[in-house]
N, C-alpha and C positions, 0 to 999 in steps of 0.2 A: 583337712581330711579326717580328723579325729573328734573336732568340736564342734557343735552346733551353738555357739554363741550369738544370746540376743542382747541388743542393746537400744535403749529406749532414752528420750528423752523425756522428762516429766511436764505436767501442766505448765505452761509458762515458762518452759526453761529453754535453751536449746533451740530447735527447730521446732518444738511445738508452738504451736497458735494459738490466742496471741499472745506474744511475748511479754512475761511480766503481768500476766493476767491472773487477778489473786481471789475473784471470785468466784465461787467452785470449786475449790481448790485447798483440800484439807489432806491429812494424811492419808484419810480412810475415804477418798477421793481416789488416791495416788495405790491404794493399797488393794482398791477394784479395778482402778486401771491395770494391772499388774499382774492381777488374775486374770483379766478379761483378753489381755494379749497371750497368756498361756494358753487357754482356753482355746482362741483363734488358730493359734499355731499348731496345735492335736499337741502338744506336751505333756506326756502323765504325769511326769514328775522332774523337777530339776535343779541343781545347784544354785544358791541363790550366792552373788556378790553384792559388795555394796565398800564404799568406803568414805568418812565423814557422816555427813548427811546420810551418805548410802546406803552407809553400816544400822543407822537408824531405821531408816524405810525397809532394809531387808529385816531386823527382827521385827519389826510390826509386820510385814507382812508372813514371816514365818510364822509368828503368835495366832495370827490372825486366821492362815492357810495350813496348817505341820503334815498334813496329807499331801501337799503338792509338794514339800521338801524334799532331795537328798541330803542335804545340807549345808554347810555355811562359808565362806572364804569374807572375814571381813576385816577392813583397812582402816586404822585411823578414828579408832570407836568414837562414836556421840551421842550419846544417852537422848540427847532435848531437855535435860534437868535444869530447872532455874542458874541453879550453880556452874553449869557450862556455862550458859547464857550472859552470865553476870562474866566468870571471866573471858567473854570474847568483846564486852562490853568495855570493859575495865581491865583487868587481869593481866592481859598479852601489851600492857603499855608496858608493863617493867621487863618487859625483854625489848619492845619496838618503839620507844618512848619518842620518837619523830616520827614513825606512823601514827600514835594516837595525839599528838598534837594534829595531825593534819587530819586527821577525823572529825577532830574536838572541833578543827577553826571552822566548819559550816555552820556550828548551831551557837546564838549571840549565849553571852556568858551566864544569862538570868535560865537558860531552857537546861545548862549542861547538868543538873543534878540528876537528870532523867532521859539519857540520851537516844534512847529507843523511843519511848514516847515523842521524843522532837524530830526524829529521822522520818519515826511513822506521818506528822504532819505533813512532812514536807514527801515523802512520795507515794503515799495516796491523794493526795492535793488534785485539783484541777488543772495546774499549773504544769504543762508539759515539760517546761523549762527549766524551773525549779525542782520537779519530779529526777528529772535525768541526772539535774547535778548533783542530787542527792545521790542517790542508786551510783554516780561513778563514783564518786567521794566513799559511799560505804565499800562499793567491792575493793576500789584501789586500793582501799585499809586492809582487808583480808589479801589482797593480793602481794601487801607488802611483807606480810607477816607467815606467806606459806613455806619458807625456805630460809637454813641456817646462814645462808648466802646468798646477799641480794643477786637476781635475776632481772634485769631489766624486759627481757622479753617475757617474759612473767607478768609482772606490774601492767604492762603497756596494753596484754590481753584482756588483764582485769580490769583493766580502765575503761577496755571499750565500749560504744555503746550499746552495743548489742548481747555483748555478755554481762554487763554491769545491771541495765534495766534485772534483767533474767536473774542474777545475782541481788544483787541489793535486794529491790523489791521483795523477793521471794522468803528472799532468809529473815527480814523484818516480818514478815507478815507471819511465819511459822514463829517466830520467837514470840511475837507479840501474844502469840494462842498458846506457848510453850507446846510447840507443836502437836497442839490436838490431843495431848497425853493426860488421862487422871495422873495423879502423885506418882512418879517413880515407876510409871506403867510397865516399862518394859523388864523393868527387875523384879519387880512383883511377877510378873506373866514366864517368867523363862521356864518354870517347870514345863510349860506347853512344847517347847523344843529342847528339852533338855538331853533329851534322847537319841539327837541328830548329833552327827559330827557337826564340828567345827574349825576354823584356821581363825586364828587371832593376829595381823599383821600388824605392827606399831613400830612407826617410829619415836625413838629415844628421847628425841629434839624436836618433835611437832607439838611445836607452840598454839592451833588453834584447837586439835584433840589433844590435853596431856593424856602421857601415859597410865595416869593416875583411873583414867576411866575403862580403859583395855584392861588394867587388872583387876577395876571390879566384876566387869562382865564373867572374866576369867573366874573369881573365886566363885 
């Protein structure tokens, strides 16, 4: 009765078509998509959320848009900075250190220096089969590592293969481009919204955003 709440799945993710589909599909893809459903909708202007990934897509697309803003609610910050990227790579093994072996064990020992480059072989590939196992094997890994307290029904969703394609694939393909971003885009850019309120929501113990990047945003 109070809120007009939209909610949107992105290129390839979700219910959109087709799933896991990574060409066409850039930030600034996702950031006219975004617009173009406001637009649709007669919206003048509206709160943007966003949380992980989200929290990324909502400042680019505030950067992008600060006319269609009221302002900000965002979860679980993620810049897209190589140094995130490195530790969702590496990093979150010294907390999940049996999630990143079972990461590690898809790609033979000679590829592992470079483990994004080997994932990306294997799920853009021709190979549907070898495609899937990849994309579940990478989401299972983030799905093992979303909670201080293993979650079986958690992991089992991330595993599947409807969310896993959508997962895996997608988050490779933005990492491999460091999401579409020059240097430090969106720190460089925040003067553009600096003027909008904001919510900064973080957890303490979230291992694939640390805190550490909610309170750059912040400063």
């Amino acid at each position: 009765a109070h809120y007009h709440i939209v909610l949107f799945d992105q290129r390839g993710a979700g219910r959109s078509t087709p799933l896991g589909e990574w060409r066409d599909n850039t930030t600034w893809h996702l950031v006219a998509d975004i617009e173009r459903l406001r637009a649709h909708l007669g919206i003048a202007q509206w709160l943007v959320f966003g949380g992980s990934w989200g929290s990324t897509l909502a400042l680019a697309y505030g950067q992008t848009h600060p006319q269609a803003c009221l302002g900000f609610v965002l979860r679980g910050i993620f810049l897209c900075t190589p140094a995130e990227i490195d530790w969702f790579l590496h990093g979150m093994g010294w907390f999940f250190p049996h999630a990143r072996e079972q990461f590690e064990a898809l790609i033979p020992q000679a590829e592992r220096h470079d483990l994004l480059s080997a994932y990306c072989r294997r799920l853009f590939c021709d190979d549907t089969v070898q495609s899937l196992a990849a994309a579940r094997r990478w989401s299972s890994y983030e799905g093992s590592c979303l909670q201080l307290l293993p979650d079986p029904d958690v992991q089992q969703k991330y595993d599947h293969p409807e969310v896993a394609l959508g997962v895996g694939r997608l988050e490779a393909h933005y990492f491999r481009h460091a999401g579409f971003f020059e240097h430090d885009q969106l720190i460089r850019d925040i003067g553009r919204i600096r003027h909008l309120p904001a919510v900064i929501v973080q957890g303490r113990y979230d291992v694939i955003c640390p805190p550490a990047t909610a309170w750059r945003l912040h400063q």
